[in-house]
C-alpha positions as CSV (number, residue, x, y, z in Angstrom):
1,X,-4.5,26.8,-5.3
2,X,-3.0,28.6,-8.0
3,X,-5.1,29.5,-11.4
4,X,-3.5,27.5,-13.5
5,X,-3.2,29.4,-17.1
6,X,-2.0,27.1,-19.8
7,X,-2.9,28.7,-23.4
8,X,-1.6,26.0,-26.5
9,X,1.8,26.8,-27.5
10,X,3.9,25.3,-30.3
11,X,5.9,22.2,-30.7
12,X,9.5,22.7,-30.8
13,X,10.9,21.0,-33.9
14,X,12.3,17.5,-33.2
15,X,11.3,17.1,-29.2
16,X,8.6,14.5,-28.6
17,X,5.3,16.1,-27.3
18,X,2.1,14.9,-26.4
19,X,-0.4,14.4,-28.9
20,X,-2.8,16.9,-27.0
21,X,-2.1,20.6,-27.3
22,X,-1.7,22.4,-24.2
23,X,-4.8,23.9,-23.1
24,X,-6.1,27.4,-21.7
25,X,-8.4,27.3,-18.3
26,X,-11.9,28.5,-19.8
27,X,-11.9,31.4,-17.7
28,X,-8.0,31.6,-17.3
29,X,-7.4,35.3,-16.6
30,X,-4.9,36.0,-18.7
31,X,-6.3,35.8,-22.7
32,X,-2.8,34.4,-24.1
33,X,1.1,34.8,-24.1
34,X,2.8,37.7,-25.5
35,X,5.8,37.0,-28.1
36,X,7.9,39.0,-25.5
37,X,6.7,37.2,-22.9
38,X,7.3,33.7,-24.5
39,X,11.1,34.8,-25.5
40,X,11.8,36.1,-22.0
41,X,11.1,32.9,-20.4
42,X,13.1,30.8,-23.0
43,X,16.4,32.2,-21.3
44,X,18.1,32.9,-18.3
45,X,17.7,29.7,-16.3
46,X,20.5,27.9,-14.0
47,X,22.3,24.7,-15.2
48,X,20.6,22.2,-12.6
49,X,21.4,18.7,-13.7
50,X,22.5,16.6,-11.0
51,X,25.6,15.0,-11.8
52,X,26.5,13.1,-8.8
53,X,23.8,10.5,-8.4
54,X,23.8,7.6,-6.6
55,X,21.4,4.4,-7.7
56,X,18.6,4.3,-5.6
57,X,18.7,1.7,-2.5
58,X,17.0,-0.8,-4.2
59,X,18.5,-0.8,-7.9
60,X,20.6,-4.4,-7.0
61,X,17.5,-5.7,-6.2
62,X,15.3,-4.9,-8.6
63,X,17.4,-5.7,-11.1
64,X,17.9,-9.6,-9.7
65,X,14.0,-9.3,-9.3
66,X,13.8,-8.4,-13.4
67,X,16.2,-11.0,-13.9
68,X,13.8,-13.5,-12.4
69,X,11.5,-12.3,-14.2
70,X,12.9,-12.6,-17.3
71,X,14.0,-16.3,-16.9
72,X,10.3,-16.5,-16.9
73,X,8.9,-15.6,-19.7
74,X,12.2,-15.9,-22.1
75,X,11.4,-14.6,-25.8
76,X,8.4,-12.4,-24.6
77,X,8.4,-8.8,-24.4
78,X,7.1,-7.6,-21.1
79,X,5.5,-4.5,-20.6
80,X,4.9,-2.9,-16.6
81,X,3.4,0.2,-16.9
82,X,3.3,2.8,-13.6
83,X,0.1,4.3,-14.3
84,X,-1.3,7.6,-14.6
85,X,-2.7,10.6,-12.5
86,X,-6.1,9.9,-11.9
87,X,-8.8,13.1,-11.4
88,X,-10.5,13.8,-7.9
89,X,-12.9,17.1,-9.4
90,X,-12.9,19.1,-12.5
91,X,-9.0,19.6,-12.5
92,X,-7.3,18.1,-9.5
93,X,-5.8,14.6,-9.2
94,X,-5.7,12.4,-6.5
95,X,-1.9,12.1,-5.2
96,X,-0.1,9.6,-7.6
97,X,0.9,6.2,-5.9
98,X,2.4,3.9,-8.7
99,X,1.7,0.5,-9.4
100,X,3.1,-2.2,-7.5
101,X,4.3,-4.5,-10.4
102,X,6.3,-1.3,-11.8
103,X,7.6,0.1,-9.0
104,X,9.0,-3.7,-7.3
105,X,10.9,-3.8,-10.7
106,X,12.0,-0.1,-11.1
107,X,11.9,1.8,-7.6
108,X,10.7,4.3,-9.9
109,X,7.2,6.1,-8.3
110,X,6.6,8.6,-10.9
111,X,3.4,8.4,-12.8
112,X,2.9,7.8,-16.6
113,X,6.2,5.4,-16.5
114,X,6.6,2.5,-18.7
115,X,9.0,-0.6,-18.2
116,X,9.7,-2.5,-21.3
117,X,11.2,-5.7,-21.2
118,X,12.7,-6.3,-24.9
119,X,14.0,-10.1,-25.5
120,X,17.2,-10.6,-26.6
121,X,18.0,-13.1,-29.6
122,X,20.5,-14.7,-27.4
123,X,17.8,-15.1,-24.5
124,X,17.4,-12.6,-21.9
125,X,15.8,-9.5,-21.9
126,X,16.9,-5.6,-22.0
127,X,15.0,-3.3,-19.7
128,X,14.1,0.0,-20.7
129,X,12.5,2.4,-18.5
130,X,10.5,4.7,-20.5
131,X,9.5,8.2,-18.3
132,X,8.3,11.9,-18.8
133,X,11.9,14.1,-19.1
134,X,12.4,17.0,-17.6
135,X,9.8,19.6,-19.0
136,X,10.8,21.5,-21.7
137,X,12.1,25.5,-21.7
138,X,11.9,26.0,-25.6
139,X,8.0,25.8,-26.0
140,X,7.4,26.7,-22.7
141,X,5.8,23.2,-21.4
142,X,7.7,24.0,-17.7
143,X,5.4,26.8,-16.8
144,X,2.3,26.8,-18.9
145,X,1.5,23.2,-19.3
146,X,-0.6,21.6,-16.1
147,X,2.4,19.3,-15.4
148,X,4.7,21.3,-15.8
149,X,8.0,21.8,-13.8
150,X,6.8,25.4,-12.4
151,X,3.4,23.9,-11.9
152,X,4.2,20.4,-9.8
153,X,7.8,20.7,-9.5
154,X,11.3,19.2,-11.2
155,X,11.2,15.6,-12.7
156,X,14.7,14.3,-13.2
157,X,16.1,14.1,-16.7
158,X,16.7,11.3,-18.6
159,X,20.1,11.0,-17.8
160,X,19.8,10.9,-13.9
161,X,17.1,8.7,-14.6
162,X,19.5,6.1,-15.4
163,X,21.7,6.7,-12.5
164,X,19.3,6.6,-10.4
165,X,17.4,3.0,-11.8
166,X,20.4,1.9,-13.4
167,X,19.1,0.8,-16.8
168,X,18.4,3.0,-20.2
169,X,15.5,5.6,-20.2
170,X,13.8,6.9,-23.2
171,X,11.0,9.3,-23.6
172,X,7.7,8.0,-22.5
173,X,5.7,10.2,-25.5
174,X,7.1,7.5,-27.9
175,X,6.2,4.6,-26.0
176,X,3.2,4.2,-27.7
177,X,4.4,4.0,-31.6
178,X,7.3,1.5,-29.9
179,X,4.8,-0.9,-28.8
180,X,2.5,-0.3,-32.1
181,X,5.5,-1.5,-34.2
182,X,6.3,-4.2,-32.0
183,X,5.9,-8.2,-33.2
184,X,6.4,-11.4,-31.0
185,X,4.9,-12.4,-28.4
186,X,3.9,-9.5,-25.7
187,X,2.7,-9.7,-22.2
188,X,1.2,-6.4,-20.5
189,X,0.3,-5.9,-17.0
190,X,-3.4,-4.7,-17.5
191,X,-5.7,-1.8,-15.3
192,X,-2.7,0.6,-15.0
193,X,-3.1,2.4,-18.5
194,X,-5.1,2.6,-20.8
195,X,-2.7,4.4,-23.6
196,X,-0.4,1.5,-23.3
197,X,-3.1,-1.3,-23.3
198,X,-4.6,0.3,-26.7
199,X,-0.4,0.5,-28.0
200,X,-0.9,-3.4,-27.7
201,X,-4.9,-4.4,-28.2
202,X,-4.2,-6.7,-31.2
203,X,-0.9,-8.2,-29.6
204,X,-1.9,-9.8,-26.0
205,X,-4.7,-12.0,-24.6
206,X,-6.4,-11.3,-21.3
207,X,-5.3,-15.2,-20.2
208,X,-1.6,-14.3,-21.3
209,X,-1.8,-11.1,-19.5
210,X,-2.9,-12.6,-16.3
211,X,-0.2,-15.4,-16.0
212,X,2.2,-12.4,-15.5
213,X,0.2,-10.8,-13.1
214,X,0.2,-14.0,-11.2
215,X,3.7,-14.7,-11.6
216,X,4.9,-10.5,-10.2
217,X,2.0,-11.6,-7.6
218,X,3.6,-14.7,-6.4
219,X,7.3,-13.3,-6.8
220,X,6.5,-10.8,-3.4
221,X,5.3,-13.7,-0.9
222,X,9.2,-14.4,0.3
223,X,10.8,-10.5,0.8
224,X,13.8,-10.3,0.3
225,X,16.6,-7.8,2.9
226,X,15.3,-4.6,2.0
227,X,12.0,-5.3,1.6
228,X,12.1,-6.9,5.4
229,X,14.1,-3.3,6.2
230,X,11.6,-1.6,4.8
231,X,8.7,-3.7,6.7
232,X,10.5,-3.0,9.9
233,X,10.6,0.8,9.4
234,X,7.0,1.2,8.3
235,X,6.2,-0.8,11.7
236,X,8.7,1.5,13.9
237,X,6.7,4.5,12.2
238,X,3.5,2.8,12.8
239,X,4.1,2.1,17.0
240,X,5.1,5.5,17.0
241,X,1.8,6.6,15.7
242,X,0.2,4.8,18.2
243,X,1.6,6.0,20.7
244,X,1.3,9.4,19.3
245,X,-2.9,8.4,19.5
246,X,-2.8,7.3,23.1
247,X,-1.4,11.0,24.3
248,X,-4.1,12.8,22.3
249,X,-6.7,10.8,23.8
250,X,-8.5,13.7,26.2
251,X,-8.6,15.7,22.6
252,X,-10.1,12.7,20.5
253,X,-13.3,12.6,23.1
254,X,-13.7,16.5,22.9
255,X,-13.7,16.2,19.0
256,X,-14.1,12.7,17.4
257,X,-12.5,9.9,15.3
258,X,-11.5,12.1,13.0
259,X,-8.7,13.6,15.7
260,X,-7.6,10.0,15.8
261,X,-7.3,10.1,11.9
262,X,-5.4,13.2,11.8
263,X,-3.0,12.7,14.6
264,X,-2.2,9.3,13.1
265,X,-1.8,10.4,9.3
266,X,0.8,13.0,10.6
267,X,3.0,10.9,11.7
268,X,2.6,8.5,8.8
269,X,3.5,11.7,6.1
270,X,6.5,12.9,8.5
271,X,8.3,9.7,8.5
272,X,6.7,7.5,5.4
273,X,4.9,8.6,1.9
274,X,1.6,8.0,3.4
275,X,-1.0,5.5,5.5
276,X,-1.0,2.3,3.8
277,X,-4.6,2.0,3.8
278,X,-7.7,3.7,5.3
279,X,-7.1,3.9,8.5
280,X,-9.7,2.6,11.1
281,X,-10.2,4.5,13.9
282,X,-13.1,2.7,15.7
283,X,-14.6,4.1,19.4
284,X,-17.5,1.7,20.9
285,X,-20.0,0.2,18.7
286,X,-17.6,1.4,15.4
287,X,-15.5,-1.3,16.5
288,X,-17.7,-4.1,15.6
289,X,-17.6,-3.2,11.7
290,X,-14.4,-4.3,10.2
291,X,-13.3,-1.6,8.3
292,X,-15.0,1.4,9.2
293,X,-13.2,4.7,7.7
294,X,-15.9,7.0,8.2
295,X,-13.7,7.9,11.4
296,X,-16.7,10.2,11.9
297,X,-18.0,9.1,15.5
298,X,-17.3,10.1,19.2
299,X,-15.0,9.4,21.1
300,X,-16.2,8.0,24.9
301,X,-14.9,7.5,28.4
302,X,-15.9,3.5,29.1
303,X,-15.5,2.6,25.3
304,X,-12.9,0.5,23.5
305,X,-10.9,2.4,20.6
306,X,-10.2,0.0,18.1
307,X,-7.0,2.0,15.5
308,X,-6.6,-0.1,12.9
309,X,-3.6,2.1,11.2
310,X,0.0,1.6,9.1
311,X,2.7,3.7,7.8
312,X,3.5,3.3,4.2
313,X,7.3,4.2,3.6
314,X,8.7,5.9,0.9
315,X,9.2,2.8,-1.1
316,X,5.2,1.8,-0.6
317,X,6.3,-0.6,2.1
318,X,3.1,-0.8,4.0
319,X,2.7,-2.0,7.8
320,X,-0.7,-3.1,9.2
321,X,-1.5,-3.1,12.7
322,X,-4.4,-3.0,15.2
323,X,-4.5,-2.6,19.2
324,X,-7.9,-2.4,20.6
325,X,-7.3,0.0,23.9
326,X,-9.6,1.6,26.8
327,X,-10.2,5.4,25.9
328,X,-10.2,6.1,29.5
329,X,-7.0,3.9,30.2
330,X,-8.4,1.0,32.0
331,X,-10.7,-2.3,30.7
332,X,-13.6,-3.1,32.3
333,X,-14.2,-7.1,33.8
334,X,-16.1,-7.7,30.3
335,X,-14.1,-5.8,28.0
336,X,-11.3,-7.5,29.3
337,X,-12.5,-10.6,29.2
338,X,-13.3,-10.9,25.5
339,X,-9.8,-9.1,25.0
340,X,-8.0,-11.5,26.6
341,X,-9.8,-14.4,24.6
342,X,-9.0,-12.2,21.1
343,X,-4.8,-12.4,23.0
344,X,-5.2,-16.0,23.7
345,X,-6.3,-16.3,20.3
346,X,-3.5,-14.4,18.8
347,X,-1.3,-16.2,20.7
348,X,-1.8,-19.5,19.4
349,X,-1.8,-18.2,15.9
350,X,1.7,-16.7,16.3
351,X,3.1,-19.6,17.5
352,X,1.8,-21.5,14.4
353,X,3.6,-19.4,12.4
354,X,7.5,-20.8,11.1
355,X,8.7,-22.1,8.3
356,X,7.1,-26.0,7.0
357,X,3.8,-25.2,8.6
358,X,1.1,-25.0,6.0
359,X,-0.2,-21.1,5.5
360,X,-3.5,-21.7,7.2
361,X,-2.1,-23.3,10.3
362,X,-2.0,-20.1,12.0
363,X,-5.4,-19.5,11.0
364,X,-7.1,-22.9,12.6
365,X,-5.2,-22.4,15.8
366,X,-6.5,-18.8,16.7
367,X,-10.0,-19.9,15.3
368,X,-10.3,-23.0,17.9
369,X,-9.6,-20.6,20.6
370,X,-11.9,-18.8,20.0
371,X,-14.3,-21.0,19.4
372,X,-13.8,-22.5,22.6
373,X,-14.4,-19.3,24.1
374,X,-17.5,-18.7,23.0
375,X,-18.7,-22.3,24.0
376,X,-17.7,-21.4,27.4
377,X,-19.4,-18.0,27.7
378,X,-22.4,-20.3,26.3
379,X,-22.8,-18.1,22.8
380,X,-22.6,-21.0,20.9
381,X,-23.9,-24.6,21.6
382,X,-20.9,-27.1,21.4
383,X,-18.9,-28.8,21.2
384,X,-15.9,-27.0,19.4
385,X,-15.3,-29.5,16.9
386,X,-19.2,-29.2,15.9
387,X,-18.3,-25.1,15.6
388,X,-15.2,-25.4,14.0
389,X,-16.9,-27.9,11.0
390,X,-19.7,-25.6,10.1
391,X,-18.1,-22.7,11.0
392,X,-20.7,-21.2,13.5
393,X,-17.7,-19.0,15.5
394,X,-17.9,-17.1,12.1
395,X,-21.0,-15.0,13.5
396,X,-18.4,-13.1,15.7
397,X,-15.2,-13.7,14.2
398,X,-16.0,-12.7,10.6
399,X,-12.6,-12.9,9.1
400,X,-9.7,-14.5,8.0
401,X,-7.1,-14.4,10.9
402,X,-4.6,-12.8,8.5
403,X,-2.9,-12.5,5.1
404,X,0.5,-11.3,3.7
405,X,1.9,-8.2,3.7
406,X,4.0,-5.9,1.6
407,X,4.0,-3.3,-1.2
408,X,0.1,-4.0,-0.8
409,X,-1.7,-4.1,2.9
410,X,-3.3,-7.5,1.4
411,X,-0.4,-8.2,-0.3
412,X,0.4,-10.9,-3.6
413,X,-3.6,-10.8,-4.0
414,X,-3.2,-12.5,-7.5
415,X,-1.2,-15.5,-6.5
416,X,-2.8,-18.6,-6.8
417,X,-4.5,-20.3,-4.0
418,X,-1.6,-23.0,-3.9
419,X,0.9,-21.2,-3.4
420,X,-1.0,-18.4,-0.9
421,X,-3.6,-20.2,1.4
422,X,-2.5,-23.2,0.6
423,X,1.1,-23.2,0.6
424,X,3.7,-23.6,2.8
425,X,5.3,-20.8,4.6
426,X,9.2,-20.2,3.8
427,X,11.7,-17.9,5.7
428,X,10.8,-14.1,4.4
429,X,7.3,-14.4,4.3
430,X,5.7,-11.6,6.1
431,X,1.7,-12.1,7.3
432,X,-0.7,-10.2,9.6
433,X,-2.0,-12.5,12.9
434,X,-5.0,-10.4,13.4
435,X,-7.9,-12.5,15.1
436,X,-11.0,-10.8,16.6
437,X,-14.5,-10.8,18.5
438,X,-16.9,-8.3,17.0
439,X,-20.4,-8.1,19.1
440,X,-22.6,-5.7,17.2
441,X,-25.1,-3.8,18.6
442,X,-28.1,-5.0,16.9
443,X,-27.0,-9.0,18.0
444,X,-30.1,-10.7,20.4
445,X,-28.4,-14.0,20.4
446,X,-25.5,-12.1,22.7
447,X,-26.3,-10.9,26.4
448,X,-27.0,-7.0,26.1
449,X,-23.4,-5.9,28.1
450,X,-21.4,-7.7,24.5
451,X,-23.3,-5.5,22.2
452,X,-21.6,-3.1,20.8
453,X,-18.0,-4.8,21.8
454,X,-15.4,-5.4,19.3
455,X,-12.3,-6.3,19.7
456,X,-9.1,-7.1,17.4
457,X,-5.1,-7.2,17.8
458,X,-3.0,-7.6,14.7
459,X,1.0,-7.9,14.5
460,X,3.0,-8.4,11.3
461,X,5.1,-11.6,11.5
462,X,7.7,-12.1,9.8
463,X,8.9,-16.0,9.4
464,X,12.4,-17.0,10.1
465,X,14.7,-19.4,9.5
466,X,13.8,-20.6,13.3
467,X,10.5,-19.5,14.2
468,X,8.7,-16.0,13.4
469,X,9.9,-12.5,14.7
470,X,7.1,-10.2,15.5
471,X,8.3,-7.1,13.5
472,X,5.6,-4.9,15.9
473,X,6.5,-6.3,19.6
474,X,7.4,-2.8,20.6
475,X,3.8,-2.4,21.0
476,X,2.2,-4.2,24.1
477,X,-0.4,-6.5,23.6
478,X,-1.6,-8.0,27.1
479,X,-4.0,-6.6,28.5
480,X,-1.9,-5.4,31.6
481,X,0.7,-4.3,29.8
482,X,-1.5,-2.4,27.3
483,X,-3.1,-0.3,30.8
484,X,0.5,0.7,31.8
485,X,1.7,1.7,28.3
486,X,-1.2,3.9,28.0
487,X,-0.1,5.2,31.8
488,X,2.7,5.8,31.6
489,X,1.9,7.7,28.0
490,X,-0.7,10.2,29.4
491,X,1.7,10.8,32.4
């Protein structure tokens, strides 16, 4: 990485700056910036605004999504702010992913932006998106300041900014004085940024505050057509991942987890922004802990791989899916025995999924299979109904059978719990069907061959007008079928 020098330099008269001075590195190696030196770079540049933008994909629908939200909360100024870069060590920040409220309502990804809903008299509200401009030449903020254009790279002006979002942008540095000044009634979408949420201490209330939340929350459970596009390409990314995984195999048991990782995250950053989450790259015994992203472990002939992986898009469209598969290609009687209970399982919960049916239908239904299972394989004293009511299948099921799915991998988190787990599901809702059987090691109450065992298959259902489409069929699920995919992979 490049020594960053970045000695204080002067405001230019009449251009917003931050507050802060630019800064020199304490042991920078060069002691300051010639006169000469801070003339020559003031001239000589190319004209590189882009004049022939197009709106981003989304910028119809985000704008119907802020008119929604408007018809909300009429009279109120709303306030949606992106977040900022937040440090890993000493002077490095983790990569910036903006917040989800900001970037539904913008498509806008950059960090330190600020939406601003200002009410109209007439009812309605004007959006303004308030962002960092392009950095400026004159004081010479593009190649000594930190952020800088020379430094990170170009930020689009002001002016394509509103091409691109298709609303008026102003200059985030004055964001803060606009919201000091402002009176009325003022909602903010809190744990995002802290300058903002100072701008407004003595103008919101946590309660107020956390209505909207709720409300942006519960606005993402039914997707509309390019969020379900987008959910579709995140999962076509995704199976190719997988599949990417399965021919890498030989390389993942001469090395570890962490091959898994890698080979998975590549794919994830040449087609998407990034994974959606940790992924979870499991081998034996890993497999029993539910979301184990150490990824440090080996990688054995006779175990079960359990990749629990997604490809986030380039619009934070996340997808979330898990296959459970043989590392040396083939299930053994046990292993495939509790695998095809976990596919039994799914299968019950898929088919409970369309539109009427209450959320948690699909839930019950993959929960009773398994619970029968396990009274079968005599792991549990029955009978089911007895399980089911005190929840004894719990011990090797452990969690939920799914949730929704979106911007977030546990998407619309704030909503309330009747409209989420115990609503109804509509057409464009999109939700995980992810049962499992998880053994661990340490378990006496389970024959010594389970220990050790876990086992879980997710697919992200979307519900339609008719039924449910599984947006990750591509990938096989039977057991069968998953031994002749991996074949037929390996060559």
């Amino acid at each position: 990485m490049a020594d960053q020098q970045t000695p204080e330099i002067p405001e230019e008269q009449g251009e917003p700056t931050s507050e802060e001075p630019i800064k020199q590195r304490k042991n920078g190696l060069y002691p300051g910036v010639s006169d000469e030196l801070a003339e020559n770079m003031k001239s000589g540049w190319a004209d590189t605004e882009l004049r022939d933008l197009d709106p981003v994909p989304q910028a119809a629908h985000t704008a119907e999504r802020r008119a929604r939200l408007s018809a909300r909360f009429p009279g109120e100024r709303l306030v949606i702010p992106a977040g900022n870069l937040k440090t890993r060590s000493n002077d490095t920040e983790y990569p910036f992913r903006a917040s989800v409220e900001y970037a539904y309502l913008t498509g806008n990804q950059t960090e330190d932006g600020v939406l601003v809903m200002e009410p109209r008299a007439d009812g309605g509200h004007d959006s303004v998106l308030y962002l960092l401009p392009r950095s400026d030449r004159g004081n010479g903020e593009f190649w000594l300041d930190g952020q800088g254009e020379l430094w990170v790279g170009r930020r689009n002006s002001l002016t394509e900014a509103e091409k691109l979002y298709g609303m008026p942008c102003r200059d985030v540095r004055t964001v803060a004085d606009v919201l000091r000044e402002a009176s009325g009634d003022v909602r903010v979408v809190r744990g995002h940024d802290a300058g903002v949420e100072a701008a407004l201490a003595d103008k919101t209330t946590a309660e107020r505050d956390e209505a909207l939340r709720v409300f942006l929350s519960e606005m993402r459970l039914v997707k509309d057509d390019f969020e379900i596009g987008e959910l579709q390409k995140a999962v076509d990314s995704t199976v190719r991942g997988f599949e990417d995984v399965v021919r890498v195999l030989d390389k993942a048991q001469a090395t570890s987890e962490r091959y898994i990782e890698g080979t998975f995250f590549l794919r994830a950053r040449v087609e998407g922004n990034d994974v959606g989450y940790g992924s979870i790259c499991a081998s034996g015994p890993h497999a029993t802990t539910l979301h184990w992203v150490r990824n440090d472990g080996p990688v054995r002939s006779g175990d079960l791989l359990l990749l629990d992986a997604g490809v986030e898009t380039h619009t934070l469209y996340t997808a979330d899916v898990t296959r459970t598969m043989p590392v040396d290609g083939r299930f053994t009687d046990l292993q495939r025995k509790i695998y095809d209970a976990v596919y039994d399982a799914q299968e019950a919960g898929i088919a409970a999924v369309k539109p009427g049916a209450k959320y948690l239908d699909f839930h019950h239904a993959a929960q009773r299979v398994l619970a029968e299972r396990l009274v079968e394989w005599g792991l549990v004293e029955g009978p089911v109904e007895r399980v089911l009511e005190l929840g004894l299948q719990r011990r090797w099921t452990l969690h939920g059978t799914g949730h929704m799915l979106g911007m977030d991998v546990h998407d619309c988190a704030a909503a309330r719990r009747e409209t989420y787990a115990e609503g109804t599901l509509e057409p464009g809702m999109c939700l995980t069907v992810e049962p499992g059987l998880y053994f661990q090691p340490d378990d006496l109450t389970v024959p010594e061959e389970y220990r050790g065992i876990g086992v879980r298959i997710e697919d992200d259902i979307l519900v339609t007008e008719d039924g449910n489409r599984n947006l990750s069929a591509a990938l096989p699920r039977r057991s069968d079928e998953v031994e002749a995919w991996m074949a037929r992979l390996r060559g």
